[in-house]
N, C-alpha and C positions, 0 to 999 in steps of 0.2 A: 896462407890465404887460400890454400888450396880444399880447404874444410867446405862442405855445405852449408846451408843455413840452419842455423841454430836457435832456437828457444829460447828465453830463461823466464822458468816460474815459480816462487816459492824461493827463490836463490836454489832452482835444479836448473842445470842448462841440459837440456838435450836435442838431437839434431830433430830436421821435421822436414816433411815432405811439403813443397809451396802450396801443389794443388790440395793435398789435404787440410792444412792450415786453410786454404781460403773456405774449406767447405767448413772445415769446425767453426771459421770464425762467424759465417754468415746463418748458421745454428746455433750459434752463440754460448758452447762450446768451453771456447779461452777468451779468457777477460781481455780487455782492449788494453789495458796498462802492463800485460803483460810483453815483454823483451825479445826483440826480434836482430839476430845479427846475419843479414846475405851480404856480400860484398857490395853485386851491383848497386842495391838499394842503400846500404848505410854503411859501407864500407868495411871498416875493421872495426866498429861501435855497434852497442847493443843500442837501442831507440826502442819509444814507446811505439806497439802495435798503430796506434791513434795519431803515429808523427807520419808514419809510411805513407807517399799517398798510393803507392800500387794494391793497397788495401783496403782504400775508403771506398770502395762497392762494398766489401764484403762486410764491414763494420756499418753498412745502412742497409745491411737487411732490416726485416724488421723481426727478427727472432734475436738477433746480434743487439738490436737495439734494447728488445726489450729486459734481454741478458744484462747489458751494462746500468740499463735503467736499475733492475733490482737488486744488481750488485751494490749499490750506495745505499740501498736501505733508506729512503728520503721518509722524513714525517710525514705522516698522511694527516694534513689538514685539514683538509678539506670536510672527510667522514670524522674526525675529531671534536670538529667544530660542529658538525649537526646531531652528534650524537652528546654532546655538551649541551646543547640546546634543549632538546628533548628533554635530558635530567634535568636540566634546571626548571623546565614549566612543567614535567610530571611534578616534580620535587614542590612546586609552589600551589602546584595542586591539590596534592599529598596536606601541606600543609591549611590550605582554603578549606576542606573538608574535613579535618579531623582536627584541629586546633584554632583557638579565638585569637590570634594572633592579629590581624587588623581589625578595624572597625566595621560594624557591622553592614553599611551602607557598603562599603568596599566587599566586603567578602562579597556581600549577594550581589554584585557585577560581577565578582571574578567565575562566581559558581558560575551566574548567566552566561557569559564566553566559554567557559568549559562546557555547559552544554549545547549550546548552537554548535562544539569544535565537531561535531559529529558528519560523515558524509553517505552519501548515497541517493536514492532514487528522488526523494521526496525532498532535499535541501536541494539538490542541484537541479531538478526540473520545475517544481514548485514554489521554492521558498527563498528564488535566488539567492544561494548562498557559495558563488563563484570559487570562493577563497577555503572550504569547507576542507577538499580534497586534501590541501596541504596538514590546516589548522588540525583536521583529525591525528594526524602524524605524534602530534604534541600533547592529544589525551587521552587519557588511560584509567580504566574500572578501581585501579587500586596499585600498591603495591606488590601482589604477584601479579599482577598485567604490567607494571613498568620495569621491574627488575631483569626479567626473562628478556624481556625487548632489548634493553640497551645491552646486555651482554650478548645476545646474535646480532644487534647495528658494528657494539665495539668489536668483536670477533670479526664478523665478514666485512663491513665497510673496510677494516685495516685492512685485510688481504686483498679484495678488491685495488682500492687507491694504490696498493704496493704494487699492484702486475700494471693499471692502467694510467695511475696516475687522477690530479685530479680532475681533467675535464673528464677524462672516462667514467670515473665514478659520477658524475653527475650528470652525467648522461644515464648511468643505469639507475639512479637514486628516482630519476626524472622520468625514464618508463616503464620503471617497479610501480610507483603509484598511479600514474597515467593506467598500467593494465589491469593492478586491483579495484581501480575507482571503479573503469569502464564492467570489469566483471561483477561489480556489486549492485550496480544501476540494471546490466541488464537481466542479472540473476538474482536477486532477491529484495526483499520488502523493507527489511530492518537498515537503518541507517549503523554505522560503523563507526568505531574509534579505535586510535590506539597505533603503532609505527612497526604493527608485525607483520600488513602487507610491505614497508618496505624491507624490512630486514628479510622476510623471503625472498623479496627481488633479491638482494645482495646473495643470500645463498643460492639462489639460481645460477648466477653471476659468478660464481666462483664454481661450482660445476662446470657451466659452460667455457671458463677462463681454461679451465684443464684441457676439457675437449679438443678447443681452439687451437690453445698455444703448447699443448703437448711437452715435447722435449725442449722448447725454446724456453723454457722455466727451469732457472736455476736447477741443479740437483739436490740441493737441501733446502730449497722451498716448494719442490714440488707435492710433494706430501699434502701439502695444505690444500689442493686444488684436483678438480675432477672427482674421481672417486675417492678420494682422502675425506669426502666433506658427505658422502651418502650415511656413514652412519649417523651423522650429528644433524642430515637431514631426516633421518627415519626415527630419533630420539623425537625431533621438533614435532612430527605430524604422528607420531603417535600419541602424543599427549598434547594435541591442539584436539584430535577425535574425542579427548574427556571431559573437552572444556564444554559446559549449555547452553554459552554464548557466542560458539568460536564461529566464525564469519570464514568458512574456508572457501566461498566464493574470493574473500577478500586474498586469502591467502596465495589460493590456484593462480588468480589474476597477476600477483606481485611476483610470483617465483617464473611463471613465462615472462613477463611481461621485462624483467629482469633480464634472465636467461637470453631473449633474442636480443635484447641490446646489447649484449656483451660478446654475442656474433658477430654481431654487426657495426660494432663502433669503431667508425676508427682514430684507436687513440693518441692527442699528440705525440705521445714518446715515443709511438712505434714510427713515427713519419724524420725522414731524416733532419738533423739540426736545418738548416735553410728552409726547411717549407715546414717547420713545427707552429710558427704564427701563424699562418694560412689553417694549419690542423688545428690549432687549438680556438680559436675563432669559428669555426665550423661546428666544431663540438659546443663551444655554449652558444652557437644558435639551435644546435639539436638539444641541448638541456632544459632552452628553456624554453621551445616549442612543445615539446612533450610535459615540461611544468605548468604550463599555460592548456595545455590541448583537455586537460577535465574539468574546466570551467567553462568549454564551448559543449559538454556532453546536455548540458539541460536545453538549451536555447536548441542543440540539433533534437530532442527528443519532443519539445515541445511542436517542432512544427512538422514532426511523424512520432505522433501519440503511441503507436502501436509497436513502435520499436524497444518504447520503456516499456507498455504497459500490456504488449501484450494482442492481439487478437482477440476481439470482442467474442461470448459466448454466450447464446440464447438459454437461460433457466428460469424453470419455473418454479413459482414459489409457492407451492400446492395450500400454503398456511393462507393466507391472504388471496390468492385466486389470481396472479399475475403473472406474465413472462415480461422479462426484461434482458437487455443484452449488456450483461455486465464483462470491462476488460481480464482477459484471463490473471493479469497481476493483481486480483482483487478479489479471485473467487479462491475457499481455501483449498489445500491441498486432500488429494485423494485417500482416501478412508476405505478401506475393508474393496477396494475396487471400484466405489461408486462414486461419480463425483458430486459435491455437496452443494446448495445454491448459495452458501453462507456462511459465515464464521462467526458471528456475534449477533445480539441482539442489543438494542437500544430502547428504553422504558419498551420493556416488551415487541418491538418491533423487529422485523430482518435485519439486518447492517450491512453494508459495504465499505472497511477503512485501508489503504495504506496498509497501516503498519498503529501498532497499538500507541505510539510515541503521541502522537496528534489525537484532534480528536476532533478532525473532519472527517464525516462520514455522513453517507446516504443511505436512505433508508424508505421502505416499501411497510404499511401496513393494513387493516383493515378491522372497523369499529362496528360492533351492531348496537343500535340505537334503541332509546324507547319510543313508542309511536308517538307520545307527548311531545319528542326533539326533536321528532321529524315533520311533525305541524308547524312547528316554529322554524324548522329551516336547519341549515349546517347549525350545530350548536359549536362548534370550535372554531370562533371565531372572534379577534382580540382578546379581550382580556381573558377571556376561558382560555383561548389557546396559550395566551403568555402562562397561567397558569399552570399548563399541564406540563410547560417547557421549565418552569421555574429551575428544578434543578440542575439545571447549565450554568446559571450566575446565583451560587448563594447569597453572596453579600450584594450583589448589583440587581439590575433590572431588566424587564425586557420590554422592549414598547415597541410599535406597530412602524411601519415603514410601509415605502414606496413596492406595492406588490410588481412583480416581473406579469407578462403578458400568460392569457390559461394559455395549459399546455394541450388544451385539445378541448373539442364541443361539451359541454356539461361540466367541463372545468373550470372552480374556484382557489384561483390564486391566493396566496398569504405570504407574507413576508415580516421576520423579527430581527430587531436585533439586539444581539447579547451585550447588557453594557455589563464593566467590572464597577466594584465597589467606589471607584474615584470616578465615575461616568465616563468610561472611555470604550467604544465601542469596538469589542474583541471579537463579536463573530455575529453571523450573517443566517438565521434561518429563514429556509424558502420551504414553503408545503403547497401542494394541491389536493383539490380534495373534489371524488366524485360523490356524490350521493345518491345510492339506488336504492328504494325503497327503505328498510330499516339501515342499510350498510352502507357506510360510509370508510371508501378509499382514501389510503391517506399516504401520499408519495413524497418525498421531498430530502431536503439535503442540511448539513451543516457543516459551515466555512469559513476559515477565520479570515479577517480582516485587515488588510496593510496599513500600515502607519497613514499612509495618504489617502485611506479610506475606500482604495480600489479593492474589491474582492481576489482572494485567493485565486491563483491559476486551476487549482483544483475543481473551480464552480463549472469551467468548460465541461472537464470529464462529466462529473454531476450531471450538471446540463443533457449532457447526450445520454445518459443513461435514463434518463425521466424519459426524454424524447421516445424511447425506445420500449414504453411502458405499455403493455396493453392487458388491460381489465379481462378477467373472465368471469367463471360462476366462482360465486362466495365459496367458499368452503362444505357449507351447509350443503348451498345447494348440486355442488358439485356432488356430494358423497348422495344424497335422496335421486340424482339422476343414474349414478352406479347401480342401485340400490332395487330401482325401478326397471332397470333395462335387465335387470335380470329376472324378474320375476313383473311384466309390466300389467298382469291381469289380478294382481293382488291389490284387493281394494284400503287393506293396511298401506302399502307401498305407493300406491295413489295419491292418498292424505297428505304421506311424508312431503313428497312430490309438493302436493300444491300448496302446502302449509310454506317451505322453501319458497315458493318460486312467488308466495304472496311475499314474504316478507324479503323478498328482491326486488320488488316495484312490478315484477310481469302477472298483473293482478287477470288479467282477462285471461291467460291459459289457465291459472289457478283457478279461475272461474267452472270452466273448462272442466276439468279436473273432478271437481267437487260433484258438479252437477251429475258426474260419470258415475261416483259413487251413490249416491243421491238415488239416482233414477236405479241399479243395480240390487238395491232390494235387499243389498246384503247387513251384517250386524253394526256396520260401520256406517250406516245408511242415516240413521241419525245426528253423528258425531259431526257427518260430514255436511248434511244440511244445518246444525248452527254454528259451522264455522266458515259456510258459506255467505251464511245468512249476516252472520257478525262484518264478512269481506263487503256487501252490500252495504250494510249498517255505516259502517267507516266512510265506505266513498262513491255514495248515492248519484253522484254527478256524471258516475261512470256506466251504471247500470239502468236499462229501462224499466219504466212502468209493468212489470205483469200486466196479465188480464185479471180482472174483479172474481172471484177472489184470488189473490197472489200464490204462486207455488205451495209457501210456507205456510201461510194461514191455519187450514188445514192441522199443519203436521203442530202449529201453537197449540189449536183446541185437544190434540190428542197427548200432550206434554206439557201440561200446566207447572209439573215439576222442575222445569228447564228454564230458568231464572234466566240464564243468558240467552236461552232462543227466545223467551217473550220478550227482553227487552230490547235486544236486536231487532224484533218484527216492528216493535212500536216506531221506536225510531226511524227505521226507515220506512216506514207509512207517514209516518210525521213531515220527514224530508221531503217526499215525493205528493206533500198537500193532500194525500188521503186521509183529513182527519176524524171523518166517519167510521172508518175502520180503526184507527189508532185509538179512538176511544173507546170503540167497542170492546178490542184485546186488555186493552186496560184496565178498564170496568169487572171484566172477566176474571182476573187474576185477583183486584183491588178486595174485591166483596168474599175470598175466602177468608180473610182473616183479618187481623189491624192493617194497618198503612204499615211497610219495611222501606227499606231503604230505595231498595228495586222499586217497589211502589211508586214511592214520590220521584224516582227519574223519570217511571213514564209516563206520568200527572204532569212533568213542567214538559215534557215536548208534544203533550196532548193539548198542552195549553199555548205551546206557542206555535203550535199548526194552527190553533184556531185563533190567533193574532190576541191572547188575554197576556201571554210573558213571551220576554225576550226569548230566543232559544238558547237553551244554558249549552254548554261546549260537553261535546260527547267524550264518555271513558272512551283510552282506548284498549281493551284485557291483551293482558299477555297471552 
């Protein structure tokens, strides 16, 4: 009896020092089953490590714990069972998409859940699609997008579940995807599929397991863990860089978001037997708040827009004559250093979308008219306009609705909606339209439409972006004002000037303009009196009476050749009840030769100055 305490493991007995036993055991060291013989404590018998109780501190460390935890090697369930999961609805997906195996009515629901299983910016802030974050987990592009997946879930989920057990894995399972959801909402456009943000999490997870628990992991499982697992993570992310669809927002999000849970969780097996129901209860209320926590990300993003979408930025859309303040999640990415106002075009217009998946988008454009549709009024309005939209609904229709209120003074509301081939109304276009002289503004949105017939959350943003719209010079007449301020004593550059700024509605500078050239004597001095003359001619209600004889008269008798400046003259002498004179020019031109065509226009408005016919409706020339 007179022997110290002795050991036995393996069937080796040898002696050991108390206090160093107690530090190996509570680094966990020596297994808990292995044989302990001191007198005081067991007399002249060997007893299990786990019978002593002078040893239960040191056997609840929690490296001791986690030592004896791995020592039984327990199935991992838990990561078994979700990674079964996943094969089975890749697997039925796999088979939905490439074989006629159900009936046809069924396949096309299953496709349709397969695609909605998609998550990101625009399901979960938009298209409440709560359940999106997880449902993504379950689909996958094809078979090399699912086969790769479940071999890093079945690889790391098992190592994981083996160090933490399974409320710990489901804790990391729950904010691997919690941190790739959050990272793909706030980092980019494209919605997401597929279970390789979680399996990053889990590789994370198993990095960080190393970190953490160090030497308190077995000696012939360590391997697996901390830097055992960089090369198999530098395999993954170098051949995620060659994917053209790869979402390495998703991925980055999953492998931290993984990574700090496995910091920070703490898992039942490491808490000693008596307070493991307290731990493990804790833990799936941490699982399933973070399982739950990315179906709160749209409802928080909806009521701070800016946090999904971005910080609004003032551009101008030099093609159409506008600025608008469109969300930076919406304008495309930087080019050659300059940023761009736009990424796509819609029947010829600017566009504003998401993401190409949808196909709600806004859009800015601008129409030059004939002066004939501009007598008449907006010409795109009802059916011309369902017309122009037709290609939204091939087989359906699109008919006129309740317009929204104008979005500003001179503004004309419209409103369509897009029905499908069975008359069901799938989306919602809104337009306004300004009208300046021949150019017609044309701003508006399209939005699809919920089952209960409420517009898209999308029409808000819309909404504000219209609100944010302000009209400049047409294009035309932007570039004739460039054009002019450089050279503004050139009677060429003049013209351009007022020809523009006529066929913008601001007829009286154009006036202006003309007359400048007009009176300057120079070679242009012609061209620019009949097309002065013509801007009279058009709209007589604007311009006064000359004194007897009129400016132009004159310059008729000395251009007999000038078809348009004599008929312009007649006309507006006609207009303005001078029909003394309008016959007189008419007569003048009439008796060179037969009657032409020009002739008999200004016979019926000499005739109906002098109250013999109706006034026929004036050309308007190009």
């Amino acid at each position: 009896m007179g022997e110290g305490p002795l050991i036995r493991m393996a069937d080796e007995t040898t002696p050991v020092d108390l206090e160093q036993l107690d530090d190996q055991l509570r680094q966990g060291l020596i297994p808990g089953d292995a044989l302990l013989r001191h007198g005081p404590w067991t007399g002249d018998k060997f007893l299990p490590l786990t019978e002593i109780p002078q040893l239960a501190d040191a056997l609840a460390a929690p490296d001791a714990l986690l030592a004896a935890f791995m020592r039984r090697r327990p199935f991992p369930v838990v990561s078994t069972a979700l990674t079964a999961i996943i094969a089975v609805v890749g697997g039925l997906q796999l088979v939905v998409e490439n074989a006629r195996v159900f009936p046809d009515a069924l396949s096309a629901q299953l496709a349709r859940l397969f695609m909605e299983g998609r998550t990101g910016l625009e399901p979960l802030m938009f298209d409440g699609a709560w359940w999106s974050p997880w449902a993504s987990q379950l689909v996958h592009g094809g078979p090399i997008h699912l086969l790769p997946n479940l071999a890093v879930l079945g690889y790391s989920g098992f190592r994981v579940e083996r160090a933490l057990g399974g409320g710990g894995y489901a804790v990391i399972a729950a904010a691997s995807v919690a941190g790739a959801c959050l990272a793909v909402v706030l980092g980019q456009n494209e919605a997401v599929i597929g279970s390789s943000m979680l399996g990053f999490g889990l590789l994370g997870a198993l990095i960080a397991i190393g970190f953490r628990l160090g030497d308190g992991l077995p000696a012939d499982q360590r391997r697996y863990y901390g830097f055992g697992n960089l090369l198999l993570f530098a395999l993954l992310f170098i051949s995620s860089l060659q994917g053209a669809n790869t979402s390495h927002f998703a991925h980055l999000g999953g492998l931290v978001g993984g990574a700090i849970a496995a910091l920070l969780v703490q898992a039942p097996i490491l808490s000693p037997p008596g307070r493991r129901p307290e731990a493990r209860r804790r833990a799936l209320l941490w699982a399933a708040a973070l399982a739950v926590a990315p179906s709160l990300y749209g409802p928080a993003l909806r009521r701070v827009p800016s946090l999904g979408l971005w910080p609004a930025q003032t551009v101008t859309v030099s093609e159409v004559g506008v600025t608008l303040d469109v969300p930076g999640r919406l304008l495309p990415e930087r080019t050659g250093g300059e940023a761009r106002a736009y990424a796509s075009t819609t029947f010829g217009m600017p566009a504003w979308a998401l993401s190409d998946v949808g196909r709600d988008f806004v859009f800015v454009g601008i129409q030059r008219l004939e002066w004939s549709e501009v007598i008449a009024g907006d010409p795109l309005v009802g059916e011309a306009l369902a017309e122009r939209w037709r290609a939204l609904s091939p087989g359906g229709t699109l008919v006129p609705t309740a317009s929204p209120p104008p979005k500003g003074p001179g503004w004309t509301p419209h409103a369509l909606d897009v029905l499908d081939a069975e008359g069901v109304v799938r989306y919602r276009l809104v337009e306004h339209h300004l009208l300046r002289g021949r150019f017609l503004s044309r701003v508006g949105y399209l939005v699809s439409v919920e089952e209960d017939g409420a517009l898209n959350p999308r029409h808000e943003v819309f909404e504000r972006m219209l609100l944010s719209v302000k009209v400049g010079d047409p294009p035309a007449l932007a570039e004739a004002r460039a054009s002019h301020a450089e050279l503004p004593s050139s009677p060429t550059r003049q013209l351009a000037l007022a020809d523009a700024l006529a066929d913008c509605g601001d007829l009286q500078q154009a006036d202006a303009l003309y007359a400048l050239v007009v009176s300057g004597g120079s070679p242009s001095a012609d061209d620019a009196a009949e097309r002065r003359l013509r801007l009279w001619a058009d709209r007589p209600e604007l311009f006064d009476d000359p004194e007897d004889p009129a400016w132009f008269e004159r310059r008729m008798e000395e251009r007999p050749e000038n078809r348009a400046l004599q008929e312009a003259g007649v006309r507006f002498l006609a207009a303005k009840g001078r029909c003394a004179a309008a016959r007189f020019h008419h007569e003048r031109n009439a008796v060179e030769g037969p009657l032409s065509a020009s002739a008999l226009r200004t016979a019926a408005w000499v005739l109906a100055c002098e109250g013999s016919a109706p006034s026929p409706a004036a050309p308007r020339p190009e």
